[in-house]
LUMKE-846320 format. One line per field, with one value per residue (C-alpha): residue in one letter; y, z, x. Coordinates in steps of 0.001 Angstrom, whole numbers. Layout:
<rotis>
aa = a; ...
py = Y; ...
pz = Z; ...
px = X; ...
</rotis>
This chain:
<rotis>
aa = x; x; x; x; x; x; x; x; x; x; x; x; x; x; x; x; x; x; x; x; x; x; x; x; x; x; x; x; x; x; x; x; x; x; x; x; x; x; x; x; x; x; x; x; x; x; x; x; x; x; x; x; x; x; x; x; x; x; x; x; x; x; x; x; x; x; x; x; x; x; x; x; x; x; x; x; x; x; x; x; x; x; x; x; x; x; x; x; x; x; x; x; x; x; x; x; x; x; x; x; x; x; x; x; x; x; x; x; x; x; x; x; x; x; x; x; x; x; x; x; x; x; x; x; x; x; x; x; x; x; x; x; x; x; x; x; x; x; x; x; x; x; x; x; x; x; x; x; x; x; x; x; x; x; x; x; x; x; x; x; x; x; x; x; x; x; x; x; x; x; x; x; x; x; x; x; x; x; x; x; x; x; x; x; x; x; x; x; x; x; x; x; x; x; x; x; x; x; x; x; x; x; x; x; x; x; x; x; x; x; x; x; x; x; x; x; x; x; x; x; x; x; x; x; x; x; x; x; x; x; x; x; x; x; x; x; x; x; x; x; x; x; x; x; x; x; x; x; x; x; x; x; x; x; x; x; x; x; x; x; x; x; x; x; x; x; x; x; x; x; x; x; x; x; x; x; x; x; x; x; x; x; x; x; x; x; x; x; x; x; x; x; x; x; x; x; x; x; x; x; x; x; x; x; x; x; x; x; x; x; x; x; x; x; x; x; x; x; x; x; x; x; x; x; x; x; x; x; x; x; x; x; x; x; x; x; x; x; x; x; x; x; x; x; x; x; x; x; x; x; x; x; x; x; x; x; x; x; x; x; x; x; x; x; x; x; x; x; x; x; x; x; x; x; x; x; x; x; x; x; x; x; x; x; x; x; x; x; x; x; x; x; x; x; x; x; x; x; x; x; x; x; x; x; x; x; x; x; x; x; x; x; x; x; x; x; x; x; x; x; x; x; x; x; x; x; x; x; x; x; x; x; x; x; x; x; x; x; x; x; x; x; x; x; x; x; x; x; x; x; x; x; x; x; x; x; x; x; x; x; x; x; x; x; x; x; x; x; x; x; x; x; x; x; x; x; x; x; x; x; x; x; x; x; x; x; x; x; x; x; x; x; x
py = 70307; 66695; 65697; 65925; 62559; 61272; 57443; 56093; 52119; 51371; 52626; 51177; 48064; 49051; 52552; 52879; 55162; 56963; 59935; 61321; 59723; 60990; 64772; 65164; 63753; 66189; 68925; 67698; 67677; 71529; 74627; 74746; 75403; 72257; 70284; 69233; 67947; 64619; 62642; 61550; 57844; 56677; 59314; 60979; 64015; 64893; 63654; 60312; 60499; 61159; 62661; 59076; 55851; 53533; 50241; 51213; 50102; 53724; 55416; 58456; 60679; 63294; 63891; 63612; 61571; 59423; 60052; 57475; 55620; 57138; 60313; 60215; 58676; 61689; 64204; 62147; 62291; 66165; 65787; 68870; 71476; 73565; 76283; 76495; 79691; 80075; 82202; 80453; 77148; 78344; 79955; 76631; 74782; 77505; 76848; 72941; 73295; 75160; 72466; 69963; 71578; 73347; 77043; 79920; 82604; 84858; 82504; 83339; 80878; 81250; 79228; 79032; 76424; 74884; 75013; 76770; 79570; 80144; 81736; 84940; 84748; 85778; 87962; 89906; 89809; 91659; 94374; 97799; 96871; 98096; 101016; 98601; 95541; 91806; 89826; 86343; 83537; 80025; 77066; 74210; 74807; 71260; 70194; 72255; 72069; 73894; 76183; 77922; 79240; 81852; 82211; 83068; 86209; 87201; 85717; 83697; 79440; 78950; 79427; 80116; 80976; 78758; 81553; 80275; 83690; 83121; 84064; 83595; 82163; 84013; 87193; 89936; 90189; 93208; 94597; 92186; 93683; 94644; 90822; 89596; 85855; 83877; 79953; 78422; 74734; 71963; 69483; 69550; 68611; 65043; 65195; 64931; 67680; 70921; 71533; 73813; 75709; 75543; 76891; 79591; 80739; 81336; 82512; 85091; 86486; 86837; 88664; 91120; 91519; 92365; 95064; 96642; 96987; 98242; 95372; 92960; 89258; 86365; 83601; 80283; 77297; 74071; 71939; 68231; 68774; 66090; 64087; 64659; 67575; 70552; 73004; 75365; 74181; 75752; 77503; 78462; 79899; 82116; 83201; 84788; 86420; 87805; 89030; 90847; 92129; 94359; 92890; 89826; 87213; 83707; 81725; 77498; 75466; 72472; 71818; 67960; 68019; 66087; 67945; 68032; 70125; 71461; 72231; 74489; 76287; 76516; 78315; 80608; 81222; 82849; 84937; 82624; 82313; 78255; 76563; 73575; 71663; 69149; 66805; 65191; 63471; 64842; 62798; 64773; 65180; 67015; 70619; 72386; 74287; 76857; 79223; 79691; 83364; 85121; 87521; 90453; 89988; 89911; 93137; 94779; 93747; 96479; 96012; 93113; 93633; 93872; 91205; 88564; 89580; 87079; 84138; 84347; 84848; 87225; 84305; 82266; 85435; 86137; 88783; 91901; 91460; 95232; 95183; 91906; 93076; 94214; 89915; 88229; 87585; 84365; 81077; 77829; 75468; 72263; 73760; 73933; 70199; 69551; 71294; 69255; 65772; 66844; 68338; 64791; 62891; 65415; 65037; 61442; 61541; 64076; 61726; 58292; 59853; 59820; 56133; 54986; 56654; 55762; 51813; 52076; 54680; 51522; 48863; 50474; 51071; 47191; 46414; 48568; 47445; 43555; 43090; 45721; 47530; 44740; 41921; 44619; 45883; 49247; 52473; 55064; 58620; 60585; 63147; 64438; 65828; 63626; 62733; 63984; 60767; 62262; 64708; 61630; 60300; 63980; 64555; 61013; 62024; 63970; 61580; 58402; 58462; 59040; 57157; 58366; 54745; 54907; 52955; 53336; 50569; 48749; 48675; 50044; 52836; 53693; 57740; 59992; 60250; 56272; 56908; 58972; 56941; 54027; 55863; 56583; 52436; 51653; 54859; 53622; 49892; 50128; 50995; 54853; 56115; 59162; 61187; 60521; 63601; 64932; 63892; 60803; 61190; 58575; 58829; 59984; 62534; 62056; 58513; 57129; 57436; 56962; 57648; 55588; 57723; 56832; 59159; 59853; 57870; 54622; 55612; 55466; 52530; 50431; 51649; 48940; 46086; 44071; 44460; 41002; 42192; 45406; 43807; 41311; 43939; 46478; 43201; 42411; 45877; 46498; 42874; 43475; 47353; 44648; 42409; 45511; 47236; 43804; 42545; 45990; 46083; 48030; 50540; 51871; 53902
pz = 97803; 96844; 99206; 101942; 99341; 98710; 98798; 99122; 97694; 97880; 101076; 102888; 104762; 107761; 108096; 110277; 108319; 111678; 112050; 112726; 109366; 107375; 108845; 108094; 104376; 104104; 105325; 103172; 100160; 100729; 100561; 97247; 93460; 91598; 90826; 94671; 94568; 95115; 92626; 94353; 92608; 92502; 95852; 93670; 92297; 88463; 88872; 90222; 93348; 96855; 100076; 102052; 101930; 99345; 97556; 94406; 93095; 92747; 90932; 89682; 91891; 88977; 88646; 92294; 95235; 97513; 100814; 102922; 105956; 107673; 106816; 107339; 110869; 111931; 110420; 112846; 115847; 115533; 116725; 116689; 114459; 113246; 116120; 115260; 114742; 110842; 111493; 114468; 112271; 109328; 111155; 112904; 108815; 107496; 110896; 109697; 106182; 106582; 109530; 106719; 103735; 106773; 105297; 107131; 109134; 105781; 103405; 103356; 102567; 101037; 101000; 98131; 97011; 94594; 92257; 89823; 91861; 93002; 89770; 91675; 94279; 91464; 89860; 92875; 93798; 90308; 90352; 89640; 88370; 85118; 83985; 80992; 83238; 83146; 80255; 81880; 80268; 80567; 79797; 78178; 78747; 78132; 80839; 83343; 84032; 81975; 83752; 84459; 81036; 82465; 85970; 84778; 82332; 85462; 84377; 86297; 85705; 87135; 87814; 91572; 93979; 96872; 98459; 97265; 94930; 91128; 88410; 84831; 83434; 81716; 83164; 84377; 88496; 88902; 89503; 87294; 83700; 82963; 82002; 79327; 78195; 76057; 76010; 75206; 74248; 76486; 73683; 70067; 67617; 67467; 71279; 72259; 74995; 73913; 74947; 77967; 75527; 73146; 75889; 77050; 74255; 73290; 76597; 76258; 73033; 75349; 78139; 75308; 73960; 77646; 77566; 74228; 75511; 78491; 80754; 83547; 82579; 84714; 83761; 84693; 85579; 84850; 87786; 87702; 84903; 83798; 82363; 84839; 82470; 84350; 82472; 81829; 83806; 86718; 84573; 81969; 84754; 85781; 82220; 81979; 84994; 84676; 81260; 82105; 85389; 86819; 84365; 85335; 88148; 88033; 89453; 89887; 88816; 91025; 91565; 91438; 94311; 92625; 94352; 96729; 99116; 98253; 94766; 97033; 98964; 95342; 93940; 96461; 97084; 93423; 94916; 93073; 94286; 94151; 93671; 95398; 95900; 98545; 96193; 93481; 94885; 98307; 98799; 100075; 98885; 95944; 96179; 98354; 97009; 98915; 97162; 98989; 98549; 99683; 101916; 100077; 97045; 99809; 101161; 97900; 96610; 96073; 98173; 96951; 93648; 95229; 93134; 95080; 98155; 95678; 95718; 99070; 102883; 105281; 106894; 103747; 103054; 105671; 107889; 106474; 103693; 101874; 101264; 103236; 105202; 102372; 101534; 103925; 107614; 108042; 107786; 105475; 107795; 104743; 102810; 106417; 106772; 103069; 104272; 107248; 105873; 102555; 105191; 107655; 104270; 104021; 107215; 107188; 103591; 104945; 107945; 105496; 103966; 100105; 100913; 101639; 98792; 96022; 97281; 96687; 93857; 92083; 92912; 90958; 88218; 87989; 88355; 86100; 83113; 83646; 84581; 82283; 79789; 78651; 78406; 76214; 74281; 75712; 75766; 78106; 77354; 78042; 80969; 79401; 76170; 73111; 74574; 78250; 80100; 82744; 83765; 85099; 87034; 88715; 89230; 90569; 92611; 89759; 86676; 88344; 90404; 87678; 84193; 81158; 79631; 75490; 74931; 70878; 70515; 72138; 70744; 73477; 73547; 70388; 70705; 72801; 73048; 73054; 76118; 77947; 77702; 79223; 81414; 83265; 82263; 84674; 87062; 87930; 87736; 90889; 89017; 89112; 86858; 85661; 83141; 79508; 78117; 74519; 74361; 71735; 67589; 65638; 61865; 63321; 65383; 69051; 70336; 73463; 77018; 80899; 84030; 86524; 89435; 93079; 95807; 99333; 101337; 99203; 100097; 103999; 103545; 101583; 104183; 106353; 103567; 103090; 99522; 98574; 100060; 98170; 95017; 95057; 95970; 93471; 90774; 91516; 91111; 87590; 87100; 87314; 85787; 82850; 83028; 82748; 79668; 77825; 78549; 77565; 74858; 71482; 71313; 75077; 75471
px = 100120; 98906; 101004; 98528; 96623; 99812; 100568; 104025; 103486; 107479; 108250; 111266; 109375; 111678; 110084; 107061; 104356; 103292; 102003; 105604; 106542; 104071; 103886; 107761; 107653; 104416; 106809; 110146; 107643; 106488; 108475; 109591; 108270; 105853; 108858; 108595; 104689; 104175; 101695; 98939; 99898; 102941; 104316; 106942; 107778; 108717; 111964; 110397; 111974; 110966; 111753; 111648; 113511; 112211; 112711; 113720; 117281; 118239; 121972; 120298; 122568; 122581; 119381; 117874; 117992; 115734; 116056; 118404; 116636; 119455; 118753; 115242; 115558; 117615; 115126; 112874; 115127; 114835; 111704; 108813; 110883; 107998; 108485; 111915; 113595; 114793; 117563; 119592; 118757; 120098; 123299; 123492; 123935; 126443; 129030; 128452; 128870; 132272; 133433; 131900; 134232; 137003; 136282; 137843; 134695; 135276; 133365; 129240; 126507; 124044; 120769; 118286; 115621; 117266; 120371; 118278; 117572; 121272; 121871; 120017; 122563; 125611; 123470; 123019; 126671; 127572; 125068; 126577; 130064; 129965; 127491; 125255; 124590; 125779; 126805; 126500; 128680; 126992; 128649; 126885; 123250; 122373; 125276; 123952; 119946; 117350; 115617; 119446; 119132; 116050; 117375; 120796; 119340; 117699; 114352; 111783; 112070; 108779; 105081; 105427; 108501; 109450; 107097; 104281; 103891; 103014; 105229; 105893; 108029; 110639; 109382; 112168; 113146; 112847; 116562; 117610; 116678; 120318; 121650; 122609; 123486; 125800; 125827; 129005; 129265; 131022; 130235; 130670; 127613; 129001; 128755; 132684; 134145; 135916; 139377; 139561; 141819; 138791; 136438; 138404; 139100; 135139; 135256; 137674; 135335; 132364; 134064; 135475; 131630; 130957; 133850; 132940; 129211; 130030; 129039; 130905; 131139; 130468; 131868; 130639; 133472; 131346; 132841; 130799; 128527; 125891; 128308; 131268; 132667; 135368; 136025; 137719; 140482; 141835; 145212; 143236; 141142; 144045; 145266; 141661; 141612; 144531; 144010; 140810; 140953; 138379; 136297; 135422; 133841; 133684; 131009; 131669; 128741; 129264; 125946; 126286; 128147; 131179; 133941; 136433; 137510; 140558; 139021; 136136; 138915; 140944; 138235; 137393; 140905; 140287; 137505; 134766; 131334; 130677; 127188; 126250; 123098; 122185; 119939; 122416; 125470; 125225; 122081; 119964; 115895; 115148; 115342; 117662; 121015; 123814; 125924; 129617; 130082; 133912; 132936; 134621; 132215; 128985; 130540; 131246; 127627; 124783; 121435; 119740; 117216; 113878; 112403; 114467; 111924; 109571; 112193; 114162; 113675; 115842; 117597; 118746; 121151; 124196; 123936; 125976; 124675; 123088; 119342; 118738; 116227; 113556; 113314; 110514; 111413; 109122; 110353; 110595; 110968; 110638; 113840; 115520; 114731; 116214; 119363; 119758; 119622; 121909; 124270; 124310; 125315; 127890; 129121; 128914; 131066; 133796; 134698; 135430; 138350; 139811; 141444; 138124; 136564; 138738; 137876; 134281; 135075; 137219; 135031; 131869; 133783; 135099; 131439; 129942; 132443; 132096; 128523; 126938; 129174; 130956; 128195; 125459; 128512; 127881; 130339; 130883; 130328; 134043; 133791; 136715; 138097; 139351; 143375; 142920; 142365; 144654; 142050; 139816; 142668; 143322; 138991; 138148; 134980; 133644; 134420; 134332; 131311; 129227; 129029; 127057; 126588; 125845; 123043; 122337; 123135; 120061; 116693; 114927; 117225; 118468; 116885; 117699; 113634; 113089; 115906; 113287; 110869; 112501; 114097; 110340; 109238; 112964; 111871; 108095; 109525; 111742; 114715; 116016; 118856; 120443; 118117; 119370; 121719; 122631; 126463; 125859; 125610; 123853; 122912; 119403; 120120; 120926; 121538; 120016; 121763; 121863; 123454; 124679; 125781; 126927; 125977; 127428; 124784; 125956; 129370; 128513; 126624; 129230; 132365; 131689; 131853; 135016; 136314; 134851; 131433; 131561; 132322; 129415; 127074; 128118; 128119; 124781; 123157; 124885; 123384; 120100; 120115; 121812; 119074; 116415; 117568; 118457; 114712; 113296; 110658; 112603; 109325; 108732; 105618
</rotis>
């Protein structure tokens, strides 16, 4: 890892680079696939973030998180944790995710290293239901993270495992050959949201390809996409579960973390498996994801494919579960250390309350209109379908903590690839936002856009503020990202 050579130039002055330090952001930067190295430079990964508190003006919740100073001073108060044993450690983060979320002793986690490879986890859960394989149904590939579109057909994303073990990319897991894969839209080619009548009903033609060719569907619920998108909804959900039963499993992408917990226990009160990963709004460090599984799918499930023994360890799969004990007993002690800190944010976000949050939730969004939307003449992006405004109003964690801001209209900007590219000038500059998405037509092609996204850490930071504290804060930060993309040169390189 270049970890090891690593420097971190916009460390948080208030953390002491001791030994201590450095060891445990060596350790939270190891464990994982080369998304999670370090540059030698700059002390950030791919992503341009980093697993320790820094200076950076950061709302790049969607993409991937800093580490809080909070979070990283607990990590230290754990003290020596490389002796620790993997199992009772990882048993000790499923009992605290369900007292986190209040799920019943029949929900199973499990752990993988990131969202990406959760897609395994479903996989594996669907084996042997129907003679001809898997016809997996993804929603919105470009909504949902890029290397899903290999996972999810069963293929390797990468060059090497979180083991350390080289792969290729797009090669078969073994025990996984038998999938197949449909992408449906979320977005049309002008960029605006399907109808979850729209999507359900291109849904409903996939699951009866899967029927005619002799396969089981899984169907994946998009729940917090990119741009804040749920759908299909939870009724249309029904119709097509009733309609094809025996048929059909859905699996809940809500990866971003955008969710709340009565929408968990309504999905898995469906028998759903639901994503989740520790890194986006959680605020957690990159790389770290856990898959809630109903415990009748984990005992229904065939032994696990052997070729997961290249991506998982024993311990990040529940006990009970068939073929467990072919994957690697040994221990990744990093991705434990991921899970811990995304699960303290958790905890610390659970115990403020919906009150609370909808405060801070309306405050941003005050801010973010009259100190930057309003004064560049920018738009948002809709997390919602043309004439279903409503749907923001019932979703506000996963459509109002997170705005896809239109900026075509700036010169710096204008592209979706002049986007990019200022979006790394802002990143290395000290200012981190959202990765720029597809969802805006100009006469070019596809316009330029960011993401300004609140994350749980800023949440439990900010409780303490009166509202007129709050408000100034939040005004001054959509300030200055308005100051930064006004003085932007129009050609970034």
């Amino acid at each position: 890892m270049n970890t090891q050579s690593a420097s971190f130039p916009d460390l948080l002055e208030s953390v002491e680079l001791d030994d201590r330090a450095v060891r445990l952001i060596n350790l939270l930067s190891s464990g994982g696939d080369a998304r999670i190295t370090l540059d030698p430079a700059s002390g950030l990964n791919k992503y341009f973030s980093a697993p320790y508190p820094r200076k950076t003006l950061a709302y790049a919740s969607s993409t991937a998180n800093d580490l809080s100073a909070d979070a990283f001073a607990h990590l230290l108060s754990l003290g020596d944790v490389e002796g620790r044993d993997y199992a009772v450690w990882l048993d000790e983060l499923r009992q605290r995710i369900r007292g986190a979320y209040d799920l019943r002793e029949d929900v199973e986690v499990v752990f993988a290293p990131s969202g990406t490879d959760l897609e395994y986890v479903a996989l594996a859960a669907m084996l042997g239901k129907a003679e001809q394989g898997i016809h997996n149904i993804l929603l919105g590939a470009d909504e949902v993270g890029s290397g899903c579109i290999h996972s999810a057909h069963g293929r390797y994303f990468a060059k090497e495992t979180a083991l350390g073990l080289s792969t290729k990319v797009g090669a078969e897991v073994t025990g996984l050959e038998a999938v197949t894969l449909a992408d449906v839209p979320v977005r049309c080619d002008q960029g605006q949201a399907h109808t979850s009548t729209e999507i359900s009903a291109s849904i409903a033609q996939q699951i009866e390809l899967a029927i005619m060719a002799g396969r089981h569907a899984l169907v994946h619920v998009v729940h917090g996409s990119k741009t804040g998108l749920i759908l299909p909804e939870t009724d249309d959900l029904d119709h097509l579960q009733s309609r094809f039963v025996g048929h059909v499993n859905f699996v809940i992408d809500a990866c971003q973390a955008r969710i709340t917990s009565e929408a968990v226990h309504e999905y898995l009160a469906r028998d759903a498996i639901v994503f989740l990963t520790g890194s986006k709004f959680m605020g957690g460090p990159p790389f770290n994801g856990f898959a809630l599984v109903p415990r009748k799918i984990m005992v229904g499930a065939r032994p696990l494919p052997t070729g997961l023994a290249q991506v998982f360890r024993a311990a990040e799969f529940p006990k009970g579960w068939a073929g467990r004990d072919k994957l690697p007993d040994c221990a990744n002690i990093p991705l434990a250390l991921r899970y811990e800190a995304s699960i303290f944010e958790l905890e610390r976000f659970q115990r403020l309350g919906m009150e609370q949050i909808g405060r801070i939730t309306t405050a941003f969004c005050s801010a973010l209109a009259s100190e930057l939307l309003r004064p560049l003449k920018l738009s948002l992006v809709k997390p919602y379908p043309p004439g279903e405004s409503s749907e923001a109003r019932e979703h506000p964690i996963e459509m109002s903590t997170l705005a896809t801001v239109n900026v075509s209209n700036l010169p710096a900007t204008s592209s979706f690839e002049d986007a990019q590219a200022s979006h790394r000038i802002l990143a290395l500059g000290g200012l981190r936002l959202g990765q720029p998405v597809k969802s805006v037509r100009i006469e070019q092609g596809w316009g330029g856009t960011l993401r300004i996204g609140l994350s749980m850490p800023q949440f439990s930071g900010w409780a303490a503020l009166d509202d007129d504290s709050l408000q100034r804060e939040l005004a001054s930060d959509m300030r200055m990202i308005a100051d930064r993309l006004a003085g932007m040169a129009s050609r970034p390189t």
